[in-house]
Structure formats: C-alpha cells, structure tokens
Backbone as CSV, one residue per row, in Angstrom:
resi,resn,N_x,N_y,N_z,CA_x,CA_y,CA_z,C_x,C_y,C_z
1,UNK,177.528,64.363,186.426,178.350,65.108,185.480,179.009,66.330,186.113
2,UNK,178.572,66.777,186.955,179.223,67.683,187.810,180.729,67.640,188.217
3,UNK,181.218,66.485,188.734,182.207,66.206,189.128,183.372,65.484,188.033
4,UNK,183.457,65.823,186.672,183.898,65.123,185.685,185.441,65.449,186.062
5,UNK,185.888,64.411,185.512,187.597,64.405,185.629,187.735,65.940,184.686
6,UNK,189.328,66.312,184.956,189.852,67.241,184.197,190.435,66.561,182.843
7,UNK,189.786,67.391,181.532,190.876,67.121,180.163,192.192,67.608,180.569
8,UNK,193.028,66.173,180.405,194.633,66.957,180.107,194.332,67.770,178.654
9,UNK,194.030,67.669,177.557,193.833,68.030,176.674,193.915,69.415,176.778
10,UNK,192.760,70.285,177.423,192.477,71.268,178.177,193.333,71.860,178.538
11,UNK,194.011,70.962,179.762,195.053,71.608,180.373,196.061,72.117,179.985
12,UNK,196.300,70.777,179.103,197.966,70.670,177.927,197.636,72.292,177.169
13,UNK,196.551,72.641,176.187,196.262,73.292,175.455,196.571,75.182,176.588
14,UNK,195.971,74.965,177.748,196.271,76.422,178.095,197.676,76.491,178.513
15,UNK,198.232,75.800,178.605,199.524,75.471,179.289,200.430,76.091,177.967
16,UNK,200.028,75.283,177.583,201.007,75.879,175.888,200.641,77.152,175.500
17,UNK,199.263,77.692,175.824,198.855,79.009,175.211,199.612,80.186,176.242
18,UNK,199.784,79.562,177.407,200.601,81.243,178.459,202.173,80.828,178.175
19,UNK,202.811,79.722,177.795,203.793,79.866,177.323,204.659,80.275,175.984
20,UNK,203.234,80.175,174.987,203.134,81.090,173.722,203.379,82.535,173.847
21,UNK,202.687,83.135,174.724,202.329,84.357,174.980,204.014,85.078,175.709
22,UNK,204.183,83.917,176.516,205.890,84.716,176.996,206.888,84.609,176.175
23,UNK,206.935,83.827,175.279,207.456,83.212,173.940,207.505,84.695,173.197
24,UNK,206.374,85.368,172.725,206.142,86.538,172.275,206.524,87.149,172.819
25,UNK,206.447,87.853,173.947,207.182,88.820,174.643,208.719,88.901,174.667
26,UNK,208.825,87.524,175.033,210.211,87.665,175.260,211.176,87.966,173.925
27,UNK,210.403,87.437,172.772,211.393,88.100,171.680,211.621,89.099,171.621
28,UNK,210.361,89.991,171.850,210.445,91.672,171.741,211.124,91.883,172.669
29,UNK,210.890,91.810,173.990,211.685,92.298,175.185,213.300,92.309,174.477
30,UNK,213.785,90.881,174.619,215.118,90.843,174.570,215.997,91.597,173.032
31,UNK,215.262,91.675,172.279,215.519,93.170,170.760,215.639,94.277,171.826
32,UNK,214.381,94.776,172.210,214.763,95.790,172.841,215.709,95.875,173.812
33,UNK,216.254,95.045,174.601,217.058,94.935,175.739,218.740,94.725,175.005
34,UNK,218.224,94.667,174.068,219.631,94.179,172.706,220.135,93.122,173.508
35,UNK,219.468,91.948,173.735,220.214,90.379,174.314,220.210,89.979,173.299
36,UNK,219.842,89.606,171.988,219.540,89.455,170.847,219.561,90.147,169.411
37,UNK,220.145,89.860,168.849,219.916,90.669,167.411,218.374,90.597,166.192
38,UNK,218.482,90.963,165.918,217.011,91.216,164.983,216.810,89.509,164.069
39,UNK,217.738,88.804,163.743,218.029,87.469,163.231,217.157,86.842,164.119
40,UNK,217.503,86.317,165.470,217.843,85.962,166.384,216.329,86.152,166.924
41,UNK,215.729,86.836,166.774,214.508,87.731,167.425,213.170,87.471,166.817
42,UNK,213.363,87.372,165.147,212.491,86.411,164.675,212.378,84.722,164.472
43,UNK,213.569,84.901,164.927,213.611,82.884,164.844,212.669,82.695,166.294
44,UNK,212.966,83.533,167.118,212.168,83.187,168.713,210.553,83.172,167.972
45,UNK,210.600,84.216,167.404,208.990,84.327,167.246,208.246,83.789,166.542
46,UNK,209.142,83.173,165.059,208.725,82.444,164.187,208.404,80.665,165.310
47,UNK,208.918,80.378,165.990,208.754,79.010,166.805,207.809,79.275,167.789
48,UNK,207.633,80.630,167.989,206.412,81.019,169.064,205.022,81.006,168.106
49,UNK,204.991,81.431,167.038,204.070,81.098,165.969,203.770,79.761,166.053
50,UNK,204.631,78.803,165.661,204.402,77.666,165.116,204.017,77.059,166.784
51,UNK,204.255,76.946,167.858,203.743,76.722,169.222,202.347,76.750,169.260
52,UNK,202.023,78.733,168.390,200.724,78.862,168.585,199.942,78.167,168.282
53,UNK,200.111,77.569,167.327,199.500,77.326,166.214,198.955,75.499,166.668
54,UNK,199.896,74.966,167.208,200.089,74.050,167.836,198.703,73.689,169.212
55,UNK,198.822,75.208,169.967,198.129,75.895,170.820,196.874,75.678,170.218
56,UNK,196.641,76.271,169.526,194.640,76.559,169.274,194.062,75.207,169.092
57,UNK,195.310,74.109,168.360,194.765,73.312,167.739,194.357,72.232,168.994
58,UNK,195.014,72.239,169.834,194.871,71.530,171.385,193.150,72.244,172.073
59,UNK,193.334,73.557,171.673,192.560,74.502,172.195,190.904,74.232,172.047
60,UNK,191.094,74.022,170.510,189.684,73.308,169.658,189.274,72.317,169.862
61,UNK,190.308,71.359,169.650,190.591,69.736,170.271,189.557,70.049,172.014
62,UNK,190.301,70.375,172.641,189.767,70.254,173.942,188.216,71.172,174.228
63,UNK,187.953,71.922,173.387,186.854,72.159,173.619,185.919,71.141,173.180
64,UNK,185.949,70.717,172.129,185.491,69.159,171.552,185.081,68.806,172.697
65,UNK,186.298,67.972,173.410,186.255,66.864,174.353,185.382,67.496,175.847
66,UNK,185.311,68.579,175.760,184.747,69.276,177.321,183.402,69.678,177.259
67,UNK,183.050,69.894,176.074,181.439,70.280,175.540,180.749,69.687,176.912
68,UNK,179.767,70.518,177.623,178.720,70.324,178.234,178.064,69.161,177.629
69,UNK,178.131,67.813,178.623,176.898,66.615,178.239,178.470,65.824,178.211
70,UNK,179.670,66.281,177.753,180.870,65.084,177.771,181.181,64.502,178.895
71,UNK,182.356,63.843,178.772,182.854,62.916,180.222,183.946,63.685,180.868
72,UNK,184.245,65.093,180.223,185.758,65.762,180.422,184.918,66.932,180.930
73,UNK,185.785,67.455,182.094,185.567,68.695,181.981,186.875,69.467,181.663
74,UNK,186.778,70.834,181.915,187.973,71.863,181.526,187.273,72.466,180.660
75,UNK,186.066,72.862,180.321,185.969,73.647,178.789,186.432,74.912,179.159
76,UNK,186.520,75.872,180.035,186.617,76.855,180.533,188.583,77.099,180.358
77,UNK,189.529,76.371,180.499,190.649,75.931,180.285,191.004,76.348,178.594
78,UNK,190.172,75.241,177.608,190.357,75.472,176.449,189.891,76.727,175.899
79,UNK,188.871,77.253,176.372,188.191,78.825,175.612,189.103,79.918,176.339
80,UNK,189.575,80.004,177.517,190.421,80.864,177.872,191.936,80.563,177.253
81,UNK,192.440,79.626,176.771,193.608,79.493,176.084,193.282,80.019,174.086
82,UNK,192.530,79.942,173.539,191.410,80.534,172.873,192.255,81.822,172.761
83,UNK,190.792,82.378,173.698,190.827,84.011,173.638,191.878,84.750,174.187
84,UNK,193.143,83.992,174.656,194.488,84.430,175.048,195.764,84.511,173.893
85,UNK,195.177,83.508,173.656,195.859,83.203,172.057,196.213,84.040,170.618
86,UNK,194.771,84.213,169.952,194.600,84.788,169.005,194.991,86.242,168.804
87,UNK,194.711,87.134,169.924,195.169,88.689,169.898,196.853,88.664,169.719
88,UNK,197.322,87.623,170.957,198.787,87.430,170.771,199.498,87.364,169.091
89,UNK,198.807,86.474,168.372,199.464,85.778,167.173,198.629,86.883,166.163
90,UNK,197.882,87.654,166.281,197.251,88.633,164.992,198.819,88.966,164.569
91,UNK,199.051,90.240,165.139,200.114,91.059,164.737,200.722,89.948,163.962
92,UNK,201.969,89.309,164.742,202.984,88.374,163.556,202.397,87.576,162.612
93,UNK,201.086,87.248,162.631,200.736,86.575,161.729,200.296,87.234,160.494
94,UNK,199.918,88.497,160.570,199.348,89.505,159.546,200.607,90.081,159.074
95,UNK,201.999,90.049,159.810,202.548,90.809,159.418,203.601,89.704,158.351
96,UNK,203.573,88.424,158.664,204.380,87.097,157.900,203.551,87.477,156.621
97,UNK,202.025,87.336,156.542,201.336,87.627,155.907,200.989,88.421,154.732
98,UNK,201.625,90.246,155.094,202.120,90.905,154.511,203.394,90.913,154.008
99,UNK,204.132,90.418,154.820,205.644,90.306,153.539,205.778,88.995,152.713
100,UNK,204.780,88.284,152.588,204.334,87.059,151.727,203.877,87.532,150.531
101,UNK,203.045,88.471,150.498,202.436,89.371,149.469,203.095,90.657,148.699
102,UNK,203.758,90.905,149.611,205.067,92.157,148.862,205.734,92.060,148.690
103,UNK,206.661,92.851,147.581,207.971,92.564,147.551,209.154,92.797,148.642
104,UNK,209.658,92.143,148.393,211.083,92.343,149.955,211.981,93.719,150.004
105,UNK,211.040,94.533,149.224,211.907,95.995,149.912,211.919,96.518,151.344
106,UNK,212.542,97.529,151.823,211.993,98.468,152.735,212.425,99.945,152.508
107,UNK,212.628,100.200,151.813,212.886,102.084,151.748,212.410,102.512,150.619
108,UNK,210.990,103.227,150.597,209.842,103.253,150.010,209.957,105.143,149.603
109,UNK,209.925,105.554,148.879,209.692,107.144,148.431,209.175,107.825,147.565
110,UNK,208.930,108.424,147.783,207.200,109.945,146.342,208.412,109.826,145.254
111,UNK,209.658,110.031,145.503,210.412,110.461,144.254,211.582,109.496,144.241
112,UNK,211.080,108.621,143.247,212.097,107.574,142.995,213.453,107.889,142.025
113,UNK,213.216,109.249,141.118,214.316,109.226,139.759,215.355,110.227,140.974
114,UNK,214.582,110.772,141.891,215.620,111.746,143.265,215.352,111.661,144.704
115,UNK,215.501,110.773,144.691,215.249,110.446,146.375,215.199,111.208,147.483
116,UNK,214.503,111.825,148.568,215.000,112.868,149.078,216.139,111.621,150.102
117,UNK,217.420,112.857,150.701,218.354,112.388,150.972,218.588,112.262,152.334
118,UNK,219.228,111.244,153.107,219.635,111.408,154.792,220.535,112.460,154.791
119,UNK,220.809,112.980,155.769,222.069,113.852,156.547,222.370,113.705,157.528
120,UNK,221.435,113.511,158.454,221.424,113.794,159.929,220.929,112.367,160.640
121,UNK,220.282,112.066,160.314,219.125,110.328,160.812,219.931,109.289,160.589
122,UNK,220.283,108.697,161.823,221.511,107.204,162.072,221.122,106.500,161.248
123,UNK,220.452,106.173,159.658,220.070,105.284,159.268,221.159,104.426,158.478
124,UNK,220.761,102.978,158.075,221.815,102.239,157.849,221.996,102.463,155.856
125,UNK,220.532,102.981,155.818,220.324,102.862,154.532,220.221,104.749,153.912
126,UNK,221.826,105.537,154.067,221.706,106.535,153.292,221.693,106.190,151.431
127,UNK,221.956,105.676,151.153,221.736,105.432,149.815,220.677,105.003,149.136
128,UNK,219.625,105.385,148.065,218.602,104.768,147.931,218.879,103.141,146.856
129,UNK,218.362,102.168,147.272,218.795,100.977,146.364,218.823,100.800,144.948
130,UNK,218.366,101.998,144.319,217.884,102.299,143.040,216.994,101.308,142.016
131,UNK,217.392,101.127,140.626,216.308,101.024,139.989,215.159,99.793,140.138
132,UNK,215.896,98.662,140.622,215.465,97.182,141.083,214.882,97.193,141.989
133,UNK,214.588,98.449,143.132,213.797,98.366,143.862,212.528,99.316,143.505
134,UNK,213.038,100.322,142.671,211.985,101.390,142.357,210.828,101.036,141.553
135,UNK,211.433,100.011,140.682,210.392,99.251,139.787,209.498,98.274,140.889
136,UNK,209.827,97.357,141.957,209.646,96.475,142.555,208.228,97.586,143.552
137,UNK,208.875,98.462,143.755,207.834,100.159,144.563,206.430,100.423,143.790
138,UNK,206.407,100.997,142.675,205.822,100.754,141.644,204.670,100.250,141.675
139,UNK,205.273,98.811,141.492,204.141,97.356,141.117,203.289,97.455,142.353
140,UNK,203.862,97.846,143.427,203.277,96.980,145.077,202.626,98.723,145.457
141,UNK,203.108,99.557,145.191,202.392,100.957,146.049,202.599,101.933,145.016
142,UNK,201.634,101.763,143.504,201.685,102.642,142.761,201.207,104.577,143.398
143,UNK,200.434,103.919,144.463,199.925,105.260,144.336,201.077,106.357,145.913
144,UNK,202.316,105.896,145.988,203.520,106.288,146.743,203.943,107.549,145.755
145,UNK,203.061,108.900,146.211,203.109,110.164,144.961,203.955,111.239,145.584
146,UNK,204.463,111.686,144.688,204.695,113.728,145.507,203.269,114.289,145.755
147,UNK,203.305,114.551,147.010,201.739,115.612,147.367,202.377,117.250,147.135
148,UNK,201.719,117.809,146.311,201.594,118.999,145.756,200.246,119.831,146.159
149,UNK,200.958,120.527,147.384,200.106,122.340,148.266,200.290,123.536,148.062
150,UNK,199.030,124.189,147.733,199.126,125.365,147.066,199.789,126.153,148.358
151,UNK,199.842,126.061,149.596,200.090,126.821,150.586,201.701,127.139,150.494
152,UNK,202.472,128.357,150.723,203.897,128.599,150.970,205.122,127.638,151.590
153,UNK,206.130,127.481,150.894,206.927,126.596,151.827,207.674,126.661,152.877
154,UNK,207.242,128.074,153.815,207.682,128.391,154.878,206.735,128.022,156.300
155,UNK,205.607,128.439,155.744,203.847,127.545,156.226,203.903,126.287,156.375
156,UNK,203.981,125.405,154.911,203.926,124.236,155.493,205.025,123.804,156.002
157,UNK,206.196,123.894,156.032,207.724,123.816,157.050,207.461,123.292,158.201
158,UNK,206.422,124.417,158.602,206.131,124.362,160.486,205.018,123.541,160.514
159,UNK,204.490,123.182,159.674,203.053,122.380,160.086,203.275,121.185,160.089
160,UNK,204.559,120.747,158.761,205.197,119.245,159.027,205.874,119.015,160.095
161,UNK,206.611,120.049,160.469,207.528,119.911,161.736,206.851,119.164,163.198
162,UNK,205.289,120.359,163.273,204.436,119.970,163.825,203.987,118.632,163.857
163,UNK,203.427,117.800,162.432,202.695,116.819,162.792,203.964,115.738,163.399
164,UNK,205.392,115.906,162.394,206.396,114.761,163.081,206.214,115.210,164.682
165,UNK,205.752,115.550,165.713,205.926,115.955,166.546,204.336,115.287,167.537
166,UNK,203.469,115.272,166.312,202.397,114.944,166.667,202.528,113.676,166.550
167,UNK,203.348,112.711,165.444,202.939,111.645,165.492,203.860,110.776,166.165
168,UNK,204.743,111.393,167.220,205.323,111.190,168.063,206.675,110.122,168.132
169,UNK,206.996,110.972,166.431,208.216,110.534,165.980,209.524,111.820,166.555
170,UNK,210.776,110.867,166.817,211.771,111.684,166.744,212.560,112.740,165.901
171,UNK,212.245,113.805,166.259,212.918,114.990,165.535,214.311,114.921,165.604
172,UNK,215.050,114.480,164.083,216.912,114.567,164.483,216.698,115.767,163.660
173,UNK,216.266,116.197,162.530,216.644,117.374,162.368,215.462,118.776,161.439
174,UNK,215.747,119.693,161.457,214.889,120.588,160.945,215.093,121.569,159.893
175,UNK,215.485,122.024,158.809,216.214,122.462,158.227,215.745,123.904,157.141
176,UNK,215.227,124.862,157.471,213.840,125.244,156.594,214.329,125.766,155.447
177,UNK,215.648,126.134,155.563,216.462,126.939,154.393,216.574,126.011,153.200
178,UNK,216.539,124.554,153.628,217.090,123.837,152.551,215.286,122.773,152.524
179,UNK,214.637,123.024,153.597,212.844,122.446,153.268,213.225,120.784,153.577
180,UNK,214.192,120.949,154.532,214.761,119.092,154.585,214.157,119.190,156.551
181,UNK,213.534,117.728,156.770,212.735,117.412,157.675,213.342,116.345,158.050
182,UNK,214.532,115.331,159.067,214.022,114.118,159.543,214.031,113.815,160.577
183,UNK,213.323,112.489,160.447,212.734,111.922,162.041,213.039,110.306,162.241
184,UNK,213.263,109.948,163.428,213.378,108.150,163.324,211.979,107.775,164.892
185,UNK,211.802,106.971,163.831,210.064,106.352,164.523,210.644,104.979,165.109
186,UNK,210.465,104.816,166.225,210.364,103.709,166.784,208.919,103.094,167.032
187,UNK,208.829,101.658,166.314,207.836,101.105,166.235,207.173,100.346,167.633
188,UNK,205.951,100.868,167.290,205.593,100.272,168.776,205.303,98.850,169.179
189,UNK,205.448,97.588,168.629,205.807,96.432,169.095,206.901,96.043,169.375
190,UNK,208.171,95.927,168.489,209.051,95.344,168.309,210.396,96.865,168.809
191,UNK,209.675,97.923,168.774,210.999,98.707,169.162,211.882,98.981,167.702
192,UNK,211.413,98.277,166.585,212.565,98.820,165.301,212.584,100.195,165.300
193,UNK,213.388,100.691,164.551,213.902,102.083,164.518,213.753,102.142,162.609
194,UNK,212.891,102.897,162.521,212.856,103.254,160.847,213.297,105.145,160.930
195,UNK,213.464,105.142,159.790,214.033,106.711,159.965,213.069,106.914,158.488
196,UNK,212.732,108.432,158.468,212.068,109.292,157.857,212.649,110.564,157.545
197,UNK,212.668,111.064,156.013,213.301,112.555,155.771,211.980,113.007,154.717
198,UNK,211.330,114.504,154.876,211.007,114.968,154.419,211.271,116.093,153.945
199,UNK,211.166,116.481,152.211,211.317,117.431,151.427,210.719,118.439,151.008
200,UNK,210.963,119.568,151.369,209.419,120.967,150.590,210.352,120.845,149.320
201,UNK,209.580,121.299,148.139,210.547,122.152,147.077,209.160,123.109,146.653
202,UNK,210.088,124.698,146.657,208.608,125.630,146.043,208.324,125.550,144.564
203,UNK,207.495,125.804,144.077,206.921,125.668,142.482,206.126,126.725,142.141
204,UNK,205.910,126.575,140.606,204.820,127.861,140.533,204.069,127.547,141.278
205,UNK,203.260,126.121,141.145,201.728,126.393,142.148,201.947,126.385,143.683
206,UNK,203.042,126.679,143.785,202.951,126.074,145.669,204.399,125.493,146.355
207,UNK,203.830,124.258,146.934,205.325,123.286,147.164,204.675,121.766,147.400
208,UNK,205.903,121.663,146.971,206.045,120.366,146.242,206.109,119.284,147.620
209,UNK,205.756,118.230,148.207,206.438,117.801,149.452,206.759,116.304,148.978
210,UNK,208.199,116.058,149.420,208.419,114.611,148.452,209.130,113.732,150.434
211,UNK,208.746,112.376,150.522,209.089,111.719,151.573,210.053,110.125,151.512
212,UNK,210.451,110.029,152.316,210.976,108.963,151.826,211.721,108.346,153.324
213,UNK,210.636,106.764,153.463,210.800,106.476,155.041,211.240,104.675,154.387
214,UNK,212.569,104.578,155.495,212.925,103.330,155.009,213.324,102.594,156.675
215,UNK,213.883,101.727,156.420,213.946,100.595,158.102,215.062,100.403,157.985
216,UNK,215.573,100.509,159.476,217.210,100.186,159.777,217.764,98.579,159.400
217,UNK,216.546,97.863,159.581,216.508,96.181,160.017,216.232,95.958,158.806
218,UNK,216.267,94.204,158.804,215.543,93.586,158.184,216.081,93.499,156.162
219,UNK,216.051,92.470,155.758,215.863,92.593,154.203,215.201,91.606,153.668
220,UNK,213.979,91.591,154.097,212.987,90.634,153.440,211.566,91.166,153.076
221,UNK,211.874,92.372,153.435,210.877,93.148,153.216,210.344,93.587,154.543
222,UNK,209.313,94.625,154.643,208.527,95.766,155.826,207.300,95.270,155.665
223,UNK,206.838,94.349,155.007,205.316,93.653,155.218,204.470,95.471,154.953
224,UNK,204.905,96.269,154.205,203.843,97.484,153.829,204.237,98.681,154.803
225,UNK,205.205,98.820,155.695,204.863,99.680,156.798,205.363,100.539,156.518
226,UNK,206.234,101.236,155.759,207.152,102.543,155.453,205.987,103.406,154.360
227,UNK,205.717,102.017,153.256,204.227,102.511,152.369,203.111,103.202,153.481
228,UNK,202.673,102.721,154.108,201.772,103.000,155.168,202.376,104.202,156.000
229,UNK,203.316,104.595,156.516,203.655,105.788,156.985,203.368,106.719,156.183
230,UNK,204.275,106.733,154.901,203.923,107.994,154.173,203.082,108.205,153.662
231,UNK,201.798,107.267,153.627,200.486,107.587,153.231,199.851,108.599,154.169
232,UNK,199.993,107.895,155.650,199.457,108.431,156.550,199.762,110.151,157.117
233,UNK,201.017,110.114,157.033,201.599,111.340,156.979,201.352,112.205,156.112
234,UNK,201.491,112.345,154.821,200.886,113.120,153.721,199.549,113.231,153.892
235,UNK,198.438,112.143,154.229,197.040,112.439,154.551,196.624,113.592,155.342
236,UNK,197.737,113.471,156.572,197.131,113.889,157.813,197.929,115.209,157.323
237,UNK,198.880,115.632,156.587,199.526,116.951,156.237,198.212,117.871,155.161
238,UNK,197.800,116.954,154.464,196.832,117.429,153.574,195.461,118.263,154.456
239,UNK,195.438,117.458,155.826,193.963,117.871,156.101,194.621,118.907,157.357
C-alpha cells in the first residue's frame, strides 16, 4: 500500500482549488487596476464561486477515494485543496449571503426625514434616495440612531476628526463651523470606495451626532456594510 497509484480525483480537485484562488484574486486585482468595471468584476467572481464550489466537491470526493487502507493515494492533495479553499470563498460567500437577506440598498443614515449632506466627498450618490429606501432602512437596521453626547460640539469635533483618522479612512473634509465631517473608506478586499459625512448639531443636552455612509458601486445592495460602519464608528466615538 505504500506505493499506491495517484487519485486523478485528488489531483483534478487541487488543481481546480489554486486556480479558484487566482480566479479570486484576479477579480479584485483587475477592479483595482480598473481593467474591469465593478459589473464585470463580480461576474469573474461569481464563476470563481461556482468553480469553488465545484472544487471542495472533488476535494471530499477525493478524500473518500485516498482514505488510508484505499487503493488511491493523494489524500494529502485533497485536504490541502480543502484548507486552501474555504478561507478563499468565506468572504464572497458570506457576503452573497448577506445581500440575500437584506434589502438592496446602500446609503444607510441616523437621520432619515434630513440626511446629513455631501459637499466635498466624490460620491456618486449626493442625493439621499428617499422614502422607499428609508422605510426599506428601518425594517433591516432599526437600531441606525442619532447618538446624543452630553460633551460640547467643539470637543467632540476633534475627537471624530480623530477617530476618522484612526480608522484609517480618508479625510476630504473638516468643517467645525458648520460640525460637517467627510471621509471616503476604501474597502479592504475589493478596493470599493464608500464615502462617509458626519454631523454635530448642539442641543440643550449636548450634541447631537447624525452619520450617513453610502457606496459609490453597486445597486443590489452592501450585504450590511455601511449599517456596520456607522455602528462601529458611533461605538468607538461613544467610548
């Protein structure tokens, strides 16, 4: 048993799994390299999915056939196509995943009846989509609030300024007279460009901070991620 033939099975299966893997890359690469448009970029990846998928199933298959005591060897082939695999396909698959489950917006904000407004941030989307999406906001991220700090709105000014700085988003602009903040975040897989504006307004108790982060790309929805910024941001402003 030592000397057992090689599973093509095996073979076939890792073979397909490192060409999955450049499959992935190369969509992102070529977005970022702009050889490709954002259309164009998920069709690569959506067929690099379905490859994968293709992949594990060879992957399983051939571990089957290679099991210690069989007539095949290669198991080592199929478990390394495996564990090459799966990390690759998390992301797009969680993220198909998430915009399966949400609605197909992307420009998400604390204050839906007043949006805070672009000025300065290249975004494609200065206008907010109004009521058909605000209701659609709502249902999917009720708890997308104005955070209200007893601290001055000259104080917290600089501390937001700060964290956009911390969270190693782009500062286009700063504005303290008018309490207007924005920034455009480039995402770290794919390179999209979402843009972000934040609002102080002072009040009796304090100030008021209202956000509102939407995506240049895409209209099928953000699979949660603009929701998820301004959670995170307001969290990390709070503490």
């Amino acid at each position: 048993m030592k000397n057992r033939p090689l599973s093509w099975v095996a073979l076939i299966a890792l073979l397909m799994s490192i060409i999955t893997i450049a499959v992935v890359v190369l969509s992102t690469m070529g977005f970022r390299m702009e050889w490709w448009g954002y259309a164009s970029s998920l069709k690569i990846l959506r067929g690099a999915v379905y490859g994968g998928v293709i992949a594990i199933v060879f992957s399983l298959l051939g571990i089957f056939i290679t099991w210690p005591g069989r007539k095949r060897g290669g198991l080592v082939f199929s478990i390394i196509g495996v564990s090459i695999l799966l990390p690759s396909l998390a992301m797009p698959l969680y993220w198909h995943y998430s915009k399966s489950k949400l609605p197909p917006i992307q420009d998400i904000s604390t204050d839906l009846e007043n949006p805070p407004e672009f000025w300065e941030a290249p975004t494609s989307r200065i206008t907010h989509p109004g009521a058909a999406v605000a209701e659609q906001q709502l249902m999917a991220f009720p708890d997308i609030q104005p955070a209200m700090f007893s601290e001055a709105k000259d104080h917290l000014f600089d501390k937001a300024v700060a964290l956009v700085r911390d969270f190693g988003w782009k500062l286009v602009s700063a504005d303290s007279s008018e309490g207007r903040i924005e920034a455009t975040v480039t995402t770290f897989w794919y390179g999209f460009k979402d843009d972000v504006v934040i609002r102080l307004t002072e009040t009796d108790a304090g100030t008021k901070v209202d956000m509102r982060s939407t995506s240049r790309f895409g209209g099928g929805g953000d699979g949660g991620s603009n929701a998820n910024r301004i959670r995170a941001f307001l969290a990390a402003l709070k503490e």
